[in-house]
N, C-alpha and C positions, 0 to 999 in steps of 0.2 A: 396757181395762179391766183392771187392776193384778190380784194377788191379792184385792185389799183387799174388790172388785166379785163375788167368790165365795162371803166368807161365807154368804148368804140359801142359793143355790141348792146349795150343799158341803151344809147342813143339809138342804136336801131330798133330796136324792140318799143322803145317806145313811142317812136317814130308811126311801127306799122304797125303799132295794138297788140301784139302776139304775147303779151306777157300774160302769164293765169292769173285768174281772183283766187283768194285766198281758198273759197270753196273746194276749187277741184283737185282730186287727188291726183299725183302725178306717181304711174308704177317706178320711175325712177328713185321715188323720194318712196322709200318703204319707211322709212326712221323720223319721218317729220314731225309729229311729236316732239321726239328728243332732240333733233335738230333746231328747230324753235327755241324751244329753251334757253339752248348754247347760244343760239341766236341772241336771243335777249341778253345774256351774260355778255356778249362781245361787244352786244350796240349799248348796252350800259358803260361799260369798261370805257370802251372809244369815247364815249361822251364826256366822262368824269375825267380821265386821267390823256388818252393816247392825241386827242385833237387837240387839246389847248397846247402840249406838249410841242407838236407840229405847226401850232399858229406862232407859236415862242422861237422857232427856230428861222423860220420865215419871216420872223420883224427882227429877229437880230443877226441873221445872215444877209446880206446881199445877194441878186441873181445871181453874178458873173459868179461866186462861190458855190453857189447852188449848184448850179449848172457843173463846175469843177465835180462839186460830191458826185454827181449824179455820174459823169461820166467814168469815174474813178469804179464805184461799185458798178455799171455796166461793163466794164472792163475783167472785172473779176466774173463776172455772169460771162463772157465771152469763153471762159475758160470750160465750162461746164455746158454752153452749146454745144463747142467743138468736139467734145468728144460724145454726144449725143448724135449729131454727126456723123460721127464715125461707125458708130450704134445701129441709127438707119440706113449706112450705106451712100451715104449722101458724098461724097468723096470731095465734088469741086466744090461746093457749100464749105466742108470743113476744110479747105484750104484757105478758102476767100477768109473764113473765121478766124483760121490760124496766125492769118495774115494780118489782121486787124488785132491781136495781139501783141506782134510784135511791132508792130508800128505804133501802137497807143501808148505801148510798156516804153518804147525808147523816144518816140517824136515828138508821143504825147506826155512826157512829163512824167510817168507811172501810171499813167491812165486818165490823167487830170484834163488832158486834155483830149478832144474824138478827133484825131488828123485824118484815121482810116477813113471815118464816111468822108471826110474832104478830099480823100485821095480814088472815091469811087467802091470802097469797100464796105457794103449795108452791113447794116445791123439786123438780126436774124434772132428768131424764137424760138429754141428748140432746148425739150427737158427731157428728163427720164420716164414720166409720165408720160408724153407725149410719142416714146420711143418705146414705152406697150405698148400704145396704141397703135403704134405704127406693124408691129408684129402682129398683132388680131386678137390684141387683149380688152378687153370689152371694159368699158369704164366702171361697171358695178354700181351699188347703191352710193345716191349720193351721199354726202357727210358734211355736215358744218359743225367744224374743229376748232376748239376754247382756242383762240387767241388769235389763232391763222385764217379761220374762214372757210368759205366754201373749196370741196373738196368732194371728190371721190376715193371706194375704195384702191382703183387705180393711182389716181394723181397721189393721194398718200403715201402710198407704197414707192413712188415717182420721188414726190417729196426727199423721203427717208433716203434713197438712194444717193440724191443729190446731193441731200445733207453731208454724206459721207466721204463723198467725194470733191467737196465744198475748197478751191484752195484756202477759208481760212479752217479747215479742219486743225490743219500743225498749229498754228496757236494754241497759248496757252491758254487754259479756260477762260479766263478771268479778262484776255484780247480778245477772246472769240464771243464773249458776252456781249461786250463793248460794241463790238464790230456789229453785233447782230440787232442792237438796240439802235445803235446808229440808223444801221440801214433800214430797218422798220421805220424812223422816224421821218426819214426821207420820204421814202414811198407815198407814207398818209400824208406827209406835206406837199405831195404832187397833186392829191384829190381836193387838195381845197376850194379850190377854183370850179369845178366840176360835180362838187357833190350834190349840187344843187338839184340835179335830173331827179336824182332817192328822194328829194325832199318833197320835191313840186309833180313828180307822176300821177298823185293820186290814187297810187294803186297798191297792194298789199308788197311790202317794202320787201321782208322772205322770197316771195315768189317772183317778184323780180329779181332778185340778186340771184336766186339758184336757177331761174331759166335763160337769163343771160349766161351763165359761167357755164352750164352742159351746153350751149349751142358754140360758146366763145372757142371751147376746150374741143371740140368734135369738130370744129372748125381748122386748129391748130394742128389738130394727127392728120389730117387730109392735106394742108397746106391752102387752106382758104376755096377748094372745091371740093367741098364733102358730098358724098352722096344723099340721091333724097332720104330721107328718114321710112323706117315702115311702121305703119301704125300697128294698133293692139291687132284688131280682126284679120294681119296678116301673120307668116308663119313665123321669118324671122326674126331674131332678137336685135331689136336697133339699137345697142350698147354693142355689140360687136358691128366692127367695118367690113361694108357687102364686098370690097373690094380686095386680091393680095396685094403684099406690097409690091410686087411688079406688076399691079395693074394699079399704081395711084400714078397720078401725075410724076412727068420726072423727080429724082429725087436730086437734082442739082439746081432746079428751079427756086425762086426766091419762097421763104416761106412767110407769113401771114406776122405781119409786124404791129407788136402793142407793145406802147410806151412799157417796161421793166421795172414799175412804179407800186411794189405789191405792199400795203399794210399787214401792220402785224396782225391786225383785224381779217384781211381782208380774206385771206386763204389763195392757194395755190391755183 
């Protein structure tokens, strides 16, 4: 889940203060150290080369085109819900998904266009990562990944999955580069407008972005009612979910919706 999957939860956090100073250690974040670092390489990178990149695309594209990209690669993400979907069990969700496929793929143009939500069929957040978690696989230490961003050992292995299972997999390298540059460049050109929160918090920029992204993400495996958390001085481990998955919320119910705006920066 990219930076892009922070906006919502950055605005609440910083809304109700919850976010750490840079002082306190968080047992999630065992690698922080080396995480930082990566950090600085990302927020260097993005500076120098991936935001101007994204301001350049933005004054030489027009909305109504924008809006097209964007719902073109959401379209391709629909494909990679659905069968995550399928994964948790979620049955009426991945039909309503599947349905929003083929009504994009043929009404909308190849996807160019969103007829589905217009026809009453949402748009929905479901990945591989998400679909551990959803079996009772604990998110593990966190990770901020050179290029992608905040991550877990879970969401990584989520990632990879997805990767592979990606429809532009069958391209050929050299499409699926393209493809992949594209869509990164999109993403960071969705946070321009909004990045302003990371700038103006006042507060250690790392530990915001990582205690938004574990709440945003623990948020997403529950479907927007996670349970409460257990602290250290209790017994168990709050990276695994108290709950089975036949005791979360229905899994036909809507799931917990964030724009699908991830920077190449910004991580999973």
């Amino acid at each position: 889940m990219p930076i892009s999957h922070l906006l919502a939860p950055l605005a609440i956090l910083l809304l109700s203060g919850c976010s750490s100073t840079s002082g306190y250690h968080n047992p999630k974040d065992p690698l922080e150290p080396l995480n930082r670092s990566v950090y600085k390489f990302n927020d260097a990178l993005d500076r120098a080369i991936v935001k101007p990149v994204a301001k350049g695309y933005v004054a030489v594209l027009p909305a109504p085109g924008r809006t097209m990209v964007n719902n073109f690669f959401s379209n391709l993400d629909d494909v990679l819900v659905t069968l995550n979907d399928i994964l948790q069990l979620k049955l009426v969700q991945a039909t309503s998904d599947f349905g929003r496929i083929l009504i994009n793929t043929t009404l909308g143009a190849g996807g160019l266009a969103d007829a589905a939500t217009a026809t009453g069929f949402e748009k929905h957040n479901e990945d591989f990562g998400q679909t551990l978690g959803y079996w009772g696989i604990g998110s593990g230490a966190y990770i901020m990944l050179p290029f992608l961003g905040p991550s877990s050992v879970r969401d990584g292995i989520g990632l990879y999955a997805d990767t592979l299972t990606s429809p532009t997999i069958k391209l050929k390298p050299i499409q699926r580069n393209q493809t992949t540059l594209a869509d990164g460049v999109r993403k960071r050109s969705n946070l321009l407008e909004n990045e302003q929160l990371l700038d103006t918090a006042g507060l250690d920029r790392y530990s915001f972005i990582r205690d938004a992204y574990l709440s945003h993400r623990r948020s997403l495996v529950y479907d927007g009612n996670p349970p409460r958390e257990k602290y250290e001085d209790e017994e168990e481990d709050d990276n695994a979910p108290v709950k089975s998955p036949a005791a979360k919320p229905s899994t036909d119910s809507t799931s917990n919706n964030t724009p699908a705006t991830t920077s190449t920066l910004g991580g999973k």
